[in-house]
KETOR-870912 format. One record per residue (C-alpha): x, y, z; residue in three letters. Coordinates in pm, whole numbers, plus 50000, padded with zeros to 5 digits. Layout:
N
XYZALA;...
***
This chain:
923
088180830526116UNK;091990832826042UNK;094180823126292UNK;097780839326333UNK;100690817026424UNK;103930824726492UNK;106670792926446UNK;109780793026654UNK;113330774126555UNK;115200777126870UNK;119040769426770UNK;122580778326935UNK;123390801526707UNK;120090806826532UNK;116710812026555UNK;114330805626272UNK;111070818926263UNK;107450822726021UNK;104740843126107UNK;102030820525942UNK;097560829825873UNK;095730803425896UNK;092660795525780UNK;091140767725965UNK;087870764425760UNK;089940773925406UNK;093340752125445UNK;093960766825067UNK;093890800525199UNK;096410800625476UNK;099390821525388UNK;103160828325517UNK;103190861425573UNK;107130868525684UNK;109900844625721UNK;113300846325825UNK;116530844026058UNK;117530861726352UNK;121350855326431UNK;122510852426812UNK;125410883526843UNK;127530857727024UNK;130900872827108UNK;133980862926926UNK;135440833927136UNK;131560823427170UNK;130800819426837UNK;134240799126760UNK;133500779327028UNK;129990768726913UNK;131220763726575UNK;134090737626732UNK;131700725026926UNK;132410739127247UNK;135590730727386UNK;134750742927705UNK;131170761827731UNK;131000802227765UNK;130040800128172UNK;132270772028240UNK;135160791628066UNK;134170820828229UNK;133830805228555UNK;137950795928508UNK;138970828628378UNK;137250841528648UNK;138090821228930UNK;142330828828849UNK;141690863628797UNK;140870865929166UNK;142960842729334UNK;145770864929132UNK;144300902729177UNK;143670883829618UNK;147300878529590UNK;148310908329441UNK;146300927129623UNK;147660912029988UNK;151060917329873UNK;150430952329752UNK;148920959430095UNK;151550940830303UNK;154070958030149UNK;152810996730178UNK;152030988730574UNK;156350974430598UNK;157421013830385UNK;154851032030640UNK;156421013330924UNK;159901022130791UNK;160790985030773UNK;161150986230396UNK;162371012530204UNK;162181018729827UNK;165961006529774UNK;165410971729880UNK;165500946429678UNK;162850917429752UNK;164100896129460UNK;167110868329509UNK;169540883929311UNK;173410875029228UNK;175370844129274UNK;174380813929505UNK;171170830229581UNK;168670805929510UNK;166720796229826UNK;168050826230006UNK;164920838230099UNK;163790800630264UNK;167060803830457UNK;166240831930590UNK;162800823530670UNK;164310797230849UNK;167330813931037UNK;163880839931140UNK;163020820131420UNK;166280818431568UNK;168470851131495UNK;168420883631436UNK;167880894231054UNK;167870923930877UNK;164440943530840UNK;164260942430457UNK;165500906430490UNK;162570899930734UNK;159820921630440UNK;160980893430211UNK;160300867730471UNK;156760878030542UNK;156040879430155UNK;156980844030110UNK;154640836930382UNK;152350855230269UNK;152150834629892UNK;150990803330085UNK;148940804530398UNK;147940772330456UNK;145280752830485UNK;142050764830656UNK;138740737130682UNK;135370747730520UNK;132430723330602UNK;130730731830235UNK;133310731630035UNK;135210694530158UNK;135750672529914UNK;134460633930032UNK;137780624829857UNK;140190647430087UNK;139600628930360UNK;139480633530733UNK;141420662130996UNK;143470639431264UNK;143330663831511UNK;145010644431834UNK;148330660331919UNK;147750657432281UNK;147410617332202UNK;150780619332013UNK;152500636232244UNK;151440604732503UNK;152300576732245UNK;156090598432220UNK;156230603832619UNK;155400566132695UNK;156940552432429UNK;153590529232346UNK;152250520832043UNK;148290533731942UNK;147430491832015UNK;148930493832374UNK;147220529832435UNK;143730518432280UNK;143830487232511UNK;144530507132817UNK;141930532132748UNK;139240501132717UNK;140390483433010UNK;139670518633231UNK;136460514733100UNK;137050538632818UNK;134430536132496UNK;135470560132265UNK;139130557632118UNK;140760586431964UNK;142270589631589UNK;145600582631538UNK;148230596931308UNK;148900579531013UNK;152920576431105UNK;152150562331453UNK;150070531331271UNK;152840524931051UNK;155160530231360UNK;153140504431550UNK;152990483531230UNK;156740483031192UNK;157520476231600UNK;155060445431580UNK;156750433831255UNK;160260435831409UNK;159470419031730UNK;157770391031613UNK;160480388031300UNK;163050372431559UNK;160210346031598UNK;159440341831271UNK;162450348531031UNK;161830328730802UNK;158310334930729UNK;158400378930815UNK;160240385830464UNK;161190414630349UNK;159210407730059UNK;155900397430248UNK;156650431430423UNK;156750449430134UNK;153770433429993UNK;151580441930300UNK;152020476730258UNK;148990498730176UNK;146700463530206UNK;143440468330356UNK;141880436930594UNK;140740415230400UNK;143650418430138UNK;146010415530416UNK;144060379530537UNK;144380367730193UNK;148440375630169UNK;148700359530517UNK;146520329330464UNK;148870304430282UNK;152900313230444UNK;150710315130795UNK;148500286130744UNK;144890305230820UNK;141690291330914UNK;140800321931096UNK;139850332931420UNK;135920331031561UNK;135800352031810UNK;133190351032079UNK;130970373132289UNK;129580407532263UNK;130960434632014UNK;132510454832282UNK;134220419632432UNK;135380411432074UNK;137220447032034UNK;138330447232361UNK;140320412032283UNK;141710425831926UNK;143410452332115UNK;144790426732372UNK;146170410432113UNK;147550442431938UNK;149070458732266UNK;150790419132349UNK;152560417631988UNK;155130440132063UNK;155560423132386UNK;155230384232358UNK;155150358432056UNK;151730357331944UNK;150580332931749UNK;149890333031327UNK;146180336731427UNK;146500362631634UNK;149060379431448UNK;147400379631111UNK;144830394331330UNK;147340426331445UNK;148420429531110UNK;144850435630959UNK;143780459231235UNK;146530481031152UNK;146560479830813UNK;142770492730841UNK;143280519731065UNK;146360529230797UNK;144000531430527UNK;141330549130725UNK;144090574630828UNK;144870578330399UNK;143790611430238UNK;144620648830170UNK;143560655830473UNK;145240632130660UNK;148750640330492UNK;148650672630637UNK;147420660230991UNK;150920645030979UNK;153340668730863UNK;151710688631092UNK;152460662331387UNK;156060665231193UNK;156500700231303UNK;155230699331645UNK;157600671331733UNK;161000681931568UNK;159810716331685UNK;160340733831375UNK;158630759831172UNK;157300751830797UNK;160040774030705UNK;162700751230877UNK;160670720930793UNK;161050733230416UNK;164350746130429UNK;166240713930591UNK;164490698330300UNK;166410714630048UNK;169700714730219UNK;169420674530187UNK;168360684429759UNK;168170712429647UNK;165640695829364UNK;163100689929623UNK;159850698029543UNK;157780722629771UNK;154750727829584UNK;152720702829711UNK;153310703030043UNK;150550715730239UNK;150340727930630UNK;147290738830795UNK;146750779930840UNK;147730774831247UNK;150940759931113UNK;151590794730960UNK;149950815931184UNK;152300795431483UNK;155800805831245UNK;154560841431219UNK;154340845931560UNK;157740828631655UNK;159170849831355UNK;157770881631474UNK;158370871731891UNK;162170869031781UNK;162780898331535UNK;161000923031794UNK;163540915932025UNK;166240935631775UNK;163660958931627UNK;161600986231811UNK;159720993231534UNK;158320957931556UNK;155280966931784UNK;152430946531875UNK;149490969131699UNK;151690964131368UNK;151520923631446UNK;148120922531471UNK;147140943931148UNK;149610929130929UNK;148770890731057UNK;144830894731116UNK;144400924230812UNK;146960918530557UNK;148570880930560UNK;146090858430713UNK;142890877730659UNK;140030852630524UNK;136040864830448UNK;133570835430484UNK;132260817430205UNK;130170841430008UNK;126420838630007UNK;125120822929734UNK;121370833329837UNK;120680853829543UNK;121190826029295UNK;118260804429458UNK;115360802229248UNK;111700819729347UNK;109260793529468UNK;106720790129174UNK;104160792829393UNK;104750815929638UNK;105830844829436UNK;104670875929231UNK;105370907829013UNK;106400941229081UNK;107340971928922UNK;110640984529016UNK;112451015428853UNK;116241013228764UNK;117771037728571UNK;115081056728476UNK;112961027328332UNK;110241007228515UNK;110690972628479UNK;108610940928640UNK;110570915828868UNK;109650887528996UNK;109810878429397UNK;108900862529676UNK;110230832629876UNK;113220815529785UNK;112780773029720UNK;113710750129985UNK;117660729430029UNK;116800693329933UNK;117960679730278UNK;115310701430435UNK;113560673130609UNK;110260688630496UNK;111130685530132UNK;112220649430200UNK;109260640530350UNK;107390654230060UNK;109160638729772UNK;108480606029957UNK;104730613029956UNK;104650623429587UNK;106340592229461UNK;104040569729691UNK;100940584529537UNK;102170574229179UNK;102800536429316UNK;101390507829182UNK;100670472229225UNK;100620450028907UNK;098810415628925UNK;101270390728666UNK;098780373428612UNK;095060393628559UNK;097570421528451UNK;094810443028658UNK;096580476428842UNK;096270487629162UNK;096760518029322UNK;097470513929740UNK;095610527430000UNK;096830551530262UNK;097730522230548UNK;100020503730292UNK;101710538630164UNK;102380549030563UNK;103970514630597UNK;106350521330305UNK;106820556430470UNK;108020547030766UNK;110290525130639UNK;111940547330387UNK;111650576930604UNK;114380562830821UNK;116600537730588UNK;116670555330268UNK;115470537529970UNK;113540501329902UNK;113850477729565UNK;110700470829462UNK;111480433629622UNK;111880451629939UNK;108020471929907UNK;106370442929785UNK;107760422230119UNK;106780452130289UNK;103410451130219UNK;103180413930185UNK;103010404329853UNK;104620381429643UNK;107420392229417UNK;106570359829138UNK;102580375129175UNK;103300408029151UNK;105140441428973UNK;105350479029114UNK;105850504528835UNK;109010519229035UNK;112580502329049UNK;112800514629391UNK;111170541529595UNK;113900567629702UNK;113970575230075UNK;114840604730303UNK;118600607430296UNK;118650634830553UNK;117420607930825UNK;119430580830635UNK;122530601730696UNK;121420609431033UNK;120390575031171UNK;123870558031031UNK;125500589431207UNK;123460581431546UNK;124310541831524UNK;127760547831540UNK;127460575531852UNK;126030541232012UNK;128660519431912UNK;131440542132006UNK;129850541632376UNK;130040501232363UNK;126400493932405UNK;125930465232222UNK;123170465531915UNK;119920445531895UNK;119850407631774UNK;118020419431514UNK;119990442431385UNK;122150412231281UNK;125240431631279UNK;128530418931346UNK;132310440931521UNK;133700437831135UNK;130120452830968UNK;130340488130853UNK;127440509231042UNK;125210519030824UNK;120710524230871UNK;120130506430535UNK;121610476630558UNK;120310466730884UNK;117300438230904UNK;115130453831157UNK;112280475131085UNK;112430514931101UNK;110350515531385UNK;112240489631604UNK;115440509931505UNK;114120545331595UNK;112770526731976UNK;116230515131982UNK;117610549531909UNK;115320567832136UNK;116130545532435UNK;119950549632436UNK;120060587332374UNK;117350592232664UNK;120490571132828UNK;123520595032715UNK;121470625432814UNK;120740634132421UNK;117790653332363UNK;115390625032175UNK;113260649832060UNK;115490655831770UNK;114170621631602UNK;110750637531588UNK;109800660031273UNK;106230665231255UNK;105880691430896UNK;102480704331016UNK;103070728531237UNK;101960761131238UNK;104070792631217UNK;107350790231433UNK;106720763331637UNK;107120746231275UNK;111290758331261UNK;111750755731641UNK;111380718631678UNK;114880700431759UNK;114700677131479UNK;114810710131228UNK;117140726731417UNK;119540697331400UNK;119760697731041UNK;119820730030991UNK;122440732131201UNK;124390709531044UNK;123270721530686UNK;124590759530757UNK;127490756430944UNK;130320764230752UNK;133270764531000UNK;135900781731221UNK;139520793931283UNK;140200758231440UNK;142550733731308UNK;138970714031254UNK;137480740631132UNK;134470726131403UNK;135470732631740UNK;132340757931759UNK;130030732631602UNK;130780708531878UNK;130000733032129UNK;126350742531953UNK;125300705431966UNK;126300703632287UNK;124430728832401UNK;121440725332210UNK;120680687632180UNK;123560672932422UNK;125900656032233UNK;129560652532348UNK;132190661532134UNK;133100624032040UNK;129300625631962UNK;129700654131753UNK;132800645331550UNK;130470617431413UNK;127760641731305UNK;130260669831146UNK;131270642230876UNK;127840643030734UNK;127670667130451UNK;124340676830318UNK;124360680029896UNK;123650722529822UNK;120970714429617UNK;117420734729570UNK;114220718429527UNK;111260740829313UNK;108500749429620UNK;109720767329921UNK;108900758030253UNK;105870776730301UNK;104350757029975UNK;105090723930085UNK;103510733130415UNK;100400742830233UNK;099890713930062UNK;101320685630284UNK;097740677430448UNK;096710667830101UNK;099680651929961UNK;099110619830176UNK;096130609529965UNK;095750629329710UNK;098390630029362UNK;100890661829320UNK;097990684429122UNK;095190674929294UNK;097360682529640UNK;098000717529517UNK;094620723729393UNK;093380719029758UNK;096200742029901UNK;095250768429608UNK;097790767829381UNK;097660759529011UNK;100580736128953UNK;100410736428560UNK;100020773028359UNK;099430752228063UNK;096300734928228UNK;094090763328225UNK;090570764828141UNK;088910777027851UNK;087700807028077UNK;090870814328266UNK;092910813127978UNK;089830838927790UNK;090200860128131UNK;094200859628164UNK;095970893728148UNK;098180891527846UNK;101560912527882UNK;101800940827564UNK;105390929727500UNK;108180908427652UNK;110580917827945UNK;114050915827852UNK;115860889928136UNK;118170908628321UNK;121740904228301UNK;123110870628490UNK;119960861028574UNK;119720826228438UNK;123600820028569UNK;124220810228191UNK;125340834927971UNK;124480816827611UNK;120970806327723UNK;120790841027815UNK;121970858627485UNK;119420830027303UNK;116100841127506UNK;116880876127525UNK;117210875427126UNK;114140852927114UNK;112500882227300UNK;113360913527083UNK;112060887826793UNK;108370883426936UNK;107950920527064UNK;109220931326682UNK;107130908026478UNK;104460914826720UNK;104600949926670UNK;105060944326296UNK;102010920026257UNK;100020919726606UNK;100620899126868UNK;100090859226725UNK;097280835426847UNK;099840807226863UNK;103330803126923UNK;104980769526784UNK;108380760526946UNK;110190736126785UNK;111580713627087UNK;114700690927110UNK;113390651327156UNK;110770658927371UNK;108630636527190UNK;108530606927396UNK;110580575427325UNK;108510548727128UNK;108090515627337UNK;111050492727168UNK;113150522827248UNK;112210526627569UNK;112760491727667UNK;116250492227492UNK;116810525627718UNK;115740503028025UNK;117950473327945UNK;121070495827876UNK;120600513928203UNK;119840479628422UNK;122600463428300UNK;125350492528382UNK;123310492028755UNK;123930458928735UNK;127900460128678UNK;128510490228885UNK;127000467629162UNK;129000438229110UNK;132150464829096UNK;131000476629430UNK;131010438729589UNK;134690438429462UNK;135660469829621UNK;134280460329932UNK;135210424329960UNK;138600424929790UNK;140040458629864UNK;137870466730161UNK;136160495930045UNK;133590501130273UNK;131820526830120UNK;133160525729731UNK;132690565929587UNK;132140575029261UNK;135500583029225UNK;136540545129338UNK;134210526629116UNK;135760548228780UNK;139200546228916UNK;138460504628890UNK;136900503928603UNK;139710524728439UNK;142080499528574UNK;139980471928418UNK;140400486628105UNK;144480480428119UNK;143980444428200UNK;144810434527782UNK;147910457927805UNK;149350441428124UNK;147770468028381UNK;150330489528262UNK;149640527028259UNK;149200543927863UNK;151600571628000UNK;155050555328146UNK;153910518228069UNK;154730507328396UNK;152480483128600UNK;150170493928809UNK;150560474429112UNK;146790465829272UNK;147780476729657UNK;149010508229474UNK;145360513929311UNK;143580533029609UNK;146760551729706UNK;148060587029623UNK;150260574029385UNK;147750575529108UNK;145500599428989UNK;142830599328754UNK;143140618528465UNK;141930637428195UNK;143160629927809UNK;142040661427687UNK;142350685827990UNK;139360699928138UNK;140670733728129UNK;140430732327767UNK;137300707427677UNK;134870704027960UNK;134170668627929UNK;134460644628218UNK;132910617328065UNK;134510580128152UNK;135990585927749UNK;137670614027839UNK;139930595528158UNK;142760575028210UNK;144780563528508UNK;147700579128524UNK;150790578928784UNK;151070611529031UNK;154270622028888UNK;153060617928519UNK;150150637828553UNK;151670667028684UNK;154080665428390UNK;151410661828151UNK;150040695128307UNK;147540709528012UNK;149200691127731UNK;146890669327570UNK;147340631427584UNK;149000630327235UNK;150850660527278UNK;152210650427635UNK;154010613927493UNK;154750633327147UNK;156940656527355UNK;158620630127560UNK;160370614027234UNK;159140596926899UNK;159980564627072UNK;157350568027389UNK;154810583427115UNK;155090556826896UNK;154860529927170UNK;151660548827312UNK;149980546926939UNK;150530509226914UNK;149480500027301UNK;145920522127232UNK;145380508826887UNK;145910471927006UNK;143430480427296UNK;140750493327059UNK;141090465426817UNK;140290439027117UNK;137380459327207UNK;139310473327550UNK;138290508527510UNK;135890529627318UNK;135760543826978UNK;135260578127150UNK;138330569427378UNK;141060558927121UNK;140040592526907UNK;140950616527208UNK;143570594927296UNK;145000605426936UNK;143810643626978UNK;146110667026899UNK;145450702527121UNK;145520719826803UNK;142190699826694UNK;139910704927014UNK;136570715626981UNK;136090695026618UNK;132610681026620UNK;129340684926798UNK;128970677527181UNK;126110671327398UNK;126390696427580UNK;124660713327249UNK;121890695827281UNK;121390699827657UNK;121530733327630UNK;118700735727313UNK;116270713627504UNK;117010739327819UNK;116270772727605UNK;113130756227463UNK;111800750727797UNK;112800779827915UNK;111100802927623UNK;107910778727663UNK;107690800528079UNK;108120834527848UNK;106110827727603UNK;103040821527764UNK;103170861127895UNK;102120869727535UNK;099960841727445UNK;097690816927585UNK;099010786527323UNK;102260780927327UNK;103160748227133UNK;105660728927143UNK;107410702526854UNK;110420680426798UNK;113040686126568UNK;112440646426423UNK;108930664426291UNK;110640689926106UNK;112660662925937UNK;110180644825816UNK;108290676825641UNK;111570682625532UNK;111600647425380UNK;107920652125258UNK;108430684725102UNK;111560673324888UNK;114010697425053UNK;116680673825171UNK;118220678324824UNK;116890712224775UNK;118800723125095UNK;122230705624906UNK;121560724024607UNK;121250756224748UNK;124900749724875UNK;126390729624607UNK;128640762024585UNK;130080754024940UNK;130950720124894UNK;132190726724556UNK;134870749124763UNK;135490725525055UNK;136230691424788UNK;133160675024907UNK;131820670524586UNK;131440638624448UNK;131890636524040UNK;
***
């Protein structure tokens, strides 16, 4: 009996294909019966890209384009509407100009923006006024879309305004707020720290003259605490203080000694003390965020507009730069209304129904974040087809409910289960292997549950075994963040009221708060917890999940509404963008606002899991003791199509031809093009030659790795754990880096890489001063801009200088030092060919350090690869509608027939021509 198989080659640009007969009983008399190529109609700038080698891929370029084009046509469009409501209104007429035209008229429009507020201007003066405020509204908080780098909102005006009226410093204020019995102390602008720095420097300086430098000063600037102890130690003489007592006792007598140094002599102890404190509340108070916090305070106490703020600015130089200067929206919204209070004074036509449309309508209008729902994937359990008519033509859709967030608590849970029930023990010595019963996997689940992850050292303590008898086939089990996050968050509600931790929490006043790193076991923490929220009138029922409840009572429990809370909220018209937040978790669960602030910092990752919520419901009672398949077997699902039986797959409905996948439906438009080709290809050679037995798919290396190559994939991968680790100790200890990001660990390691040329940066060749290294002064940045080769790969970055970087702009590397002279380009050549030649940086480094913009997109990226393997996986799921075998191979097996069947040099002899044409041929 013949068989009829249909081979797939599923390229970028290309898709290969034989329609083959076999004869399984006659090999002799198996025959191809049609071969050929079907090219992807990739647009223009698509197909150029894909030949370079994608510069920047279709969506993400597409995503850019996309992303201007409305910011632009938002602008437009609020100036187009702002000014049609001022020629209704008869405040502007078609005559007037709204450009600064003639002599000494730059700025004219900021003066008068400025002179607003004060005096009576002329109506189409006060149209041109509005439109400049209408270009930048300010700053306005969004939960979901904060960047862990901005930073944090220092919303205490009301404290500032105390520190001004009683001339104190934040020391003196935070010591007077303990000694009335006070727990919680409020944030502090980042210009009263360094005010407070500065008055204890000059006050003790007629002490110490000699030893309070000018240099030392300058040198303590931007330190954290530990840094600062270590500049201190030798012209002070350290030994350091050991402080005794409880943790509230200790902070109380820091802030003694912070509110006495602008008072009396202290001593170099002591004062080293001061100086640390401050300089770690200054670096606390650092950020994007925090920047603005200030210039706000700025305005409030000079009380001035951002237009006056701005405008004295240039009258000091006129070359100041305004572009980065950011206010919050109230900022704006507060100048509007002092503008508009003034000018209506002169101006009848200035009414209060034309105030509130053009501020709440036109200027400062604002949707919310727009939902993203319809991008979530369909639970692949929980779903099914329908037939739905558009445009005439009845097509089938797929629905049903929508996968669970990742944070969900019930997904959390669940991951946790389905890792434990693929844990091992390994004897070392019998090399015997032994799966764990249900006690020892409810130990480990309690304990990750709450503290995030374990090392394998940590489970095999756990459990009580021997780490020199025994192996676990897992690195580390990964925990439930959500409760990680939430537990750290709830530790530090309890500290900020003063009550002192647990012995065994072995936690010392200088000890960042965090779940994981404390000694004592989940259970002793979550007693802990539970005891001093039933104190502080918190609702304790929040620290109990239970994912087997039925119905609603399942989404009405406190410890789901808590994070769901915090998962959805997305903010408000506040200057914290929280103020409404603070009041839900106070009425729902009891938390103060000083309780709150604490919680609103944690942000959950928008991330999707593949079940929804329903699912994992289903088949949590089985997931405890029974692996992933077996779990949904008993809950009535089928967790693998391509485990069928014999019979089911005999009985299955096959479809008569492939849908087409609608428009934007996979979020990615080459993937798209690719399948959707791969479709019209089946339902044509189906019609053509019948629909095949057997569909072979020729996969990207998804044969698995051999076992040398795995253990070389291992080692690699253990040993950069390894050194990130060991960069994260360094942060910490030496620049006091409590929690080092991402970000902070690259930013190191780039500086790390400048150590043979000096620390100097490759752009100005000026040295990079370590206290400068965490500050605003330097950015990290991209040699080949991302806006024209999506790559943010560690090859692909530099640290650069602030000023440097926005000068670079989207010039490449190369490009940018070419332009500043022959002298600077040649100096940059020599500096990143003597770092490549002692092994400083990469091979793939020094080449786009030398990239010319005109030569983007030359050679093959991963991304290429990435997106094969994802379109072979992909047309595996649409496959199987047409045929119960769908097949698939790796590319490595078609180069070995190729190898077997002599084409390699067929293949170059078939395009001798070409090279002939390009040089390449050798004589």
């Amino acid at each position: 009996m013949t068989k009829n198989i249909l081979g797939l080659d599923l390229g970028v640009s290309s898709i290969g294909w034989a329609y083959v007969q076999e004869n399984p009983e006659n090999l002799e008399n198996s025959k191809i019966i049609k071969l050929g190529v079907r090219v992807n109609p990739l647009t223009v700038d698509e197909q150029l890209n894909f030949e370079k080698g994608k510069p920047i891929t279709t969506n993400a370029g597409r995503t850019l384009a996309r992303s201007a084009r409305r910011n632009l046509q938002r602008f437009k469009l609020r100036r187009a509407n702002l000014i049609d409501v001022l020629k209704k209104n008869n405040i502007l007429k078609e005559s007037d100009l709204l450009a600064e035209v003639g002599k000494n008229s730059t700025f004219q429009t900021q003066e008068l923006r400025a002179k607003a507020t004060k005096e009576k201007i002329e109506l189409s003066e006060l149209a041109r006024v509005l439109l400049l405020i209408n270009k930048k509204r300010g700053y306005k908080s969004s939960r979901k879309a904060k960047n862990e780098d901005e930073g944090q909102i220092v919303d205490g005006m009301a404290v500032a305004k105390k520190l001004y009226e009683e001339n104190a410093t934040p020391g003196e204020y935070s010591y007077q707020l303990l000694q009335q019995g006070k727990k919680q102390l409020p944030d502090f602008y980042r210009s009263d720290l360094q005010a407070e720095f500065d008055k204890v420097w000059n006050f003790q300086k007629q002490y110490y003259s000699e030893i309070l430098t000018d240099d030392l000063y300058k040198e303590l600037q931007g330190k954290n605490k530990n840094a600062t102890w270590t500049i201190l130690k030798e012209p002070f003489s350290l030994v350091g203080i050991k402080q005794t007592g409880t943790m509230q006792e200790k902070k109380v007598e820091r802030y003694f000694w912070r509110s006495e140094a602008v008072k009396k002599q202290l001593d170099f102890e002591s004062l080293a003390a001061v100086f640390q404190e401050i300089n770690s509340n200054l670096n606390n108070s650092s950020g994007y965020l925090g920047a603005i916090s200030d210039r706000s305070k700025e305005l409030y106490f000079h009380n001035q507009t951002v237009g006056e703020y701005l405008f004295q600015q240039l009258e000091k130089s006129p070359h100041t730069k305004l572009k980065n200067q950011v206010f919050y929206r109230q900022d704006y919204l507060d100048e509007f209304e002092n503008i508009w209070e003034t000018q209506s004074k002169y101006y009848k036509e200035l009414t209060r129904e034309l105030k509130e449309e053009i501020r709440d309508i036109v200027i400062f209008y604002q949707r919310k974040l727009k939902s993203q729902k319809g991008l979530i994937s369909i639970c692949e359990f929980e779903n099914r087809e329908i037939e739905v008519t558009e445009n005439g033509k009845t097509k089938k859709k797929t629905v049903g409910l929508k996968v669970a967030p990742k944070s969900s608590p019930l997904f959390q849970e669940f991951k946790i289960w389905q890792v434990l029930n693929n844990l091992q023990f390994q004897n070392l010595e019998t090399k015997e292997v032994f799966p764990i019963d249900l006690d020892f996997k409810q130990s480990i689940f309690n304990e990750v549950n709450i503290k995030g992850k374990l090392s394998a050292k940590e489970v095999l303590d756990l459990v009580g075994y021997s780490g020199k008898e025994w192996k676990t086939n897992f690195k580390e089990i990964e925990g439930n963040y959500t409760n990680e996050n939430l537990y750290t968050a709830f530790l530090k509600i309890i500290a900020n009221e003063g009550i002192e931790f647990l012995k065994e929490f072995k936690l010392t006043i200088d000890d960042e708060i965090k779940v994981s790193k404390i000694n004592a076991s989940a259970e002793i923490i979550k007693l802990f917890v539970r005891e001093k929220f039933s104190g502080l009138g918190i609702d304790t029922s929040i620290l109990d999940f239970n994912p087997e409840l039925e119905g609603s009572d399942f989404e009405k429990q406190a410890s789901y509404q808590l994070w769901h809370l915090l998962y959805s909220y997305e903010g408000d018209d506040s200057p914290s963008g929280n103020e409404k937040l603070y009041e839900l978790l106070q009425k729902k669960f009891g938390f103060r606002k000083e309780h709150s602030q604490i919680l609103a910092e944690i942000g959950f990752a928008q991330d999707y899991g593949s079940l929804s919520s329903k699912a994992m419901r289903k088949i949590y009672p089985y997931i405890k003791e029974h692996k992933y398949s077996v779990a949904c077997s008993y809950a009535g699902y089928n967790h693998s199509k391509n485990s069928l039986t014999r019979e089911q797959l005999e009985n299955r409905t096959l479809k008569e031809r492939l849908e087409i996948l609608p428009k934007n439906s996979l979020r990615n438009p080459v993937v798209e093009k690719i399948l959707n080709q791969m479709i019209n290809l089946v339902n044509e050679v189906s019609r053509e030659y019948g629909k095949p037995d057997e569909i072979r798919i020729e996969l990207a290396r998804e044969l698995k790795l051999n076992a040398e190559e795995r253990a070389t994939m291992t080692s690699e991968i253990n040993k950069a754990t390894i050194q990130h680790q060991k960069y994260v100790e360094v942060l910490q200890r030496e620049f006091g880096i409590k929690s080092p990001s991402r970000n902070d660990i690259i930013r190191y390691k780039l500086y790390l890489e400048l150590a043979n040329n000096g620390f100097k940066d490759l752009y100005t060749d000026a040295k990079i001063e370590r206290e400068n290294l965490f500050t605003d002064k330097y950015d990290i940045d991209h040699i080949i801009p991302q806006s024209r080769f999506f790559d943010d790969s560690f090859s692909n970055k530099v640290l650069a200088p602030r000023n440097a970087n926005l000068k670079k702009g989207n010039f490449t590397a190369f490009d940018y030092l070419e332009n500043e002279g022959k002298e600077k380009s040649e100096k940059f050549l020599n500096i990143i060919k003597d770092l490549y030649d002692k092994g400083a940086i990469t091979k793939a480094k020094y080449e786009k350090l030398q990239k010319k913009g005109s030569e983007i997109g030359e050679g093959f990226i991963e991304r290429d690869l990435r997106n094969t393997q994802y379109i072979a996986k992909k047309s595996k799921e649409i496959l199987f509608g047409i045929t119960n075998s769908v097949v698939s191979t790796s590319g490595r097996i078609t180069d070995k027939l190729r190898e077997d069947w002599n084409l390699v040099n067929t293949m170059k002899e078939l395009n001798l021509e070409k090279y002939r044409k390009l040089g390449l041929q050798k004589q």
